[in-house]
Phi, psi and omega in degrees: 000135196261170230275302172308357187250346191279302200286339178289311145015269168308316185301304183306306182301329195283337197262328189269341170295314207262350168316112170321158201249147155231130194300122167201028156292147167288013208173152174279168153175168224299357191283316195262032156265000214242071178348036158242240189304307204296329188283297184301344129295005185270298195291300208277350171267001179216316187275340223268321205270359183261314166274002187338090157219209183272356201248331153302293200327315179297344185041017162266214192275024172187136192298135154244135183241154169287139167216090190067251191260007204217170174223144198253142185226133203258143151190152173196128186225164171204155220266091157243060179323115173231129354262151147006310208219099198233151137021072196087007162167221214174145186312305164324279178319326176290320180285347174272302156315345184287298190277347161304307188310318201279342160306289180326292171328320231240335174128294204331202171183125181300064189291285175248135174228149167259175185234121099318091182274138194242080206249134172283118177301148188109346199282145170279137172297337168325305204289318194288329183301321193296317184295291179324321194258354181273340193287310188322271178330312160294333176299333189290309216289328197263355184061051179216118150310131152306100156307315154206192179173201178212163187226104162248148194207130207255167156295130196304154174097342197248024187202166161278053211094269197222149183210153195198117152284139171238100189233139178242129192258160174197172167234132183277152206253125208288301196311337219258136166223109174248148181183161174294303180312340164299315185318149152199171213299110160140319172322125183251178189260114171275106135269135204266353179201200184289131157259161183094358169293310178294291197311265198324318176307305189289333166308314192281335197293321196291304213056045172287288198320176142237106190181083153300120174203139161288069178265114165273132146309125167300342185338128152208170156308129179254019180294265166020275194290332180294306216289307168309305178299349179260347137333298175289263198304292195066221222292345171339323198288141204230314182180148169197118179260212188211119191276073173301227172306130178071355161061156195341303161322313187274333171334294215294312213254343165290305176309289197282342164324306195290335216269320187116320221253168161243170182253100183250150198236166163242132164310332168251026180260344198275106176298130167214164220231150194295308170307325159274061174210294192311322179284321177296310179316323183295309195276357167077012182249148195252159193290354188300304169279011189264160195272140134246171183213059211159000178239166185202162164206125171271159216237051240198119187309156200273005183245038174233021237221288190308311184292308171305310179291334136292338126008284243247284182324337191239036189248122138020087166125316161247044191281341176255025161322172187172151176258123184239013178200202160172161196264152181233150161285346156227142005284102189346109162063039199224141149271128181234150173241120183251138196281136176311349190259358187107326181301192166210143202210145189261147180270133149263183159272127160310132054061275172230265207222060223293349193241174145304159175292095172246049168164000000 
């Protein structure tokens, strides 16, 4: 492609980023559950513009509100896991963590969550004592009271068993403005472990795979490693998520949208555990988009990045941390990958729907 038809190219992608997204399917479908392109047009072309406000507009993973003299940080999410019970946790265990996490990520320290259960008639009481005492346990485990909640029980046929609300309250830490707006060109990009863990576990557990491999969900508390890197790194800490529904890629492609800024990444920097790269590979998806739920990536001025990132290594959880990127001033509102062979190649946000529902 010659150096003018490349940059008409880049101009076109670029202009279509900053375009508003407009909602205008006839129909849902399983693509705008899948965090990628099709869910941000959902959210930012039908719901974004019917909640408008100032505590929503950043849409990251957790609301911050004013509460007196304090601020209070919001989050909720939902679990809708097949199977139940996969390889290294179990459904219960997962909502409680998701949403600790999605707090934690968020600046906050973590206080309470209510719970919903949405149970399909016919769920074994067995099967149900187990979530409930897996909720119990991650909760002991992350220092957060359940508080309240609610119980709904649907007509068989109409739910997977169990589906589970988590919505969580924390305070948010006065020191901290963590945002894509914070970032800036030098920074670098933190992942605190192997990605692609959780997506793969639950695929073999499924026996989508043909594939005996030992793969655990990553699920924990991301309490730990947060609360360190903000020791270490401080006002350093510049923004941080948790690569959940669309995984590192759509993180990575949000940053740089909000930010302005591009994103470069390196390929041989990025952990990924040999068996999940193989599952991925079977199924034709690259692991950049597969979920976790236990990993994070942090933002962090570079002459806070080393200190941090050891940091990060002698905490539970992080031990396979690595600095895998840094922000540029180009390419403008681009993730670019640079490849083990020399190339380079841009990560975009998915399109549609590449998995089964694993979270």
């Amino acid at each position: 492609m010659s150096e003018g038809r490349e940059q008409r190219v880049l101009d076109a992608l670029e202009q279509n980023r900053r375009r508003p997204p407009k909602f205008t399917a006839p129909r849902i479908d399983m693509s705008h559950g899948a965090g990628g392109k099709a869910t941000h047009k959902l959210i930012e072309g039908l719901l974004l513009p019917a909640f408008d406000n100032p505590a929503l507009a950043p849409l990251s993973d957790a609301a911050v509100l004013p509460f007196g003299d304090a601020r209070i940080a919001l989050s909720t999410d939902s679990y809708v896991v097949r199977p139940l019970v996969f390889p290294g946790g179990s459904i219960g265990e997962l909502a409680v963590n998701g949403t600790v996490n999605d707090l934690a990520v968020s600046g906050a320290t973590p206080l309470a969550l209510s719970a919903a259960l949405i149970v399909e008639e016919g769920l074994e009481t067995e099967a149900l004592t187990h979530e409930i005492e897996a909720m119990a346990a991650a909760a002991r485990n992350a220092g957060v009271t359940i508080a309240t909640g609610d119980t709904k029980v649907v007509e068989r046929g109409k739910a997977d068993g169990l589906y589970v609300i988590t919505t969580g309250v924390g305070i948010a830490d006065p020191e901290l403005n963590l945002s894509s707006a914070s970032v800036r060109p030098g920074d670098k990009i933190l992942c605190s472990g192997t990605l692609g863990d959780h997506g793969a576990a639950i695929l073999i557990a499924r026996g989508d795979l043909e594939l005996e491999a030992d793969v655990l969900s990553d699920t924990r508390p991301l309490t730990p490693l947060v609360q360190t890197l903000k020791e270490t790194a401080g006002s350093g800490l510049r923004f941080m998520r948790d690569p959940t529904r669309g995984g590192v890629g759509t993180v990575l492609n949000e940053l740089a949208r909000d930010s302005g800024y591009g994103v470069v990444m390196w390929e041989e920097r990025i952990p990924i555990r040999e068996v999940v790269n193989g599952a991925c590979e079977i199924l034709g998806i690259d692991p950049l988009y597969v979920a976790n739920e236990g990993k994070l990536l942090a933002v962090v001025a570079p002459e806070a990045a080393d200190a941090a990132l050891e940091a990060l290594r002698s905490v539970e959880g992080g031990e396979e941390a690595g600095i895998i990127g840094e922000i540029r001033e180009e390419p403008e509102r681009m993730v670019l990958m640079h490849t083990r062979f020399g190339g380079a190649r841009m990560i975009d946000m998915l399109v549609g729907d590449p998995l089964p529902r694993i979270c």
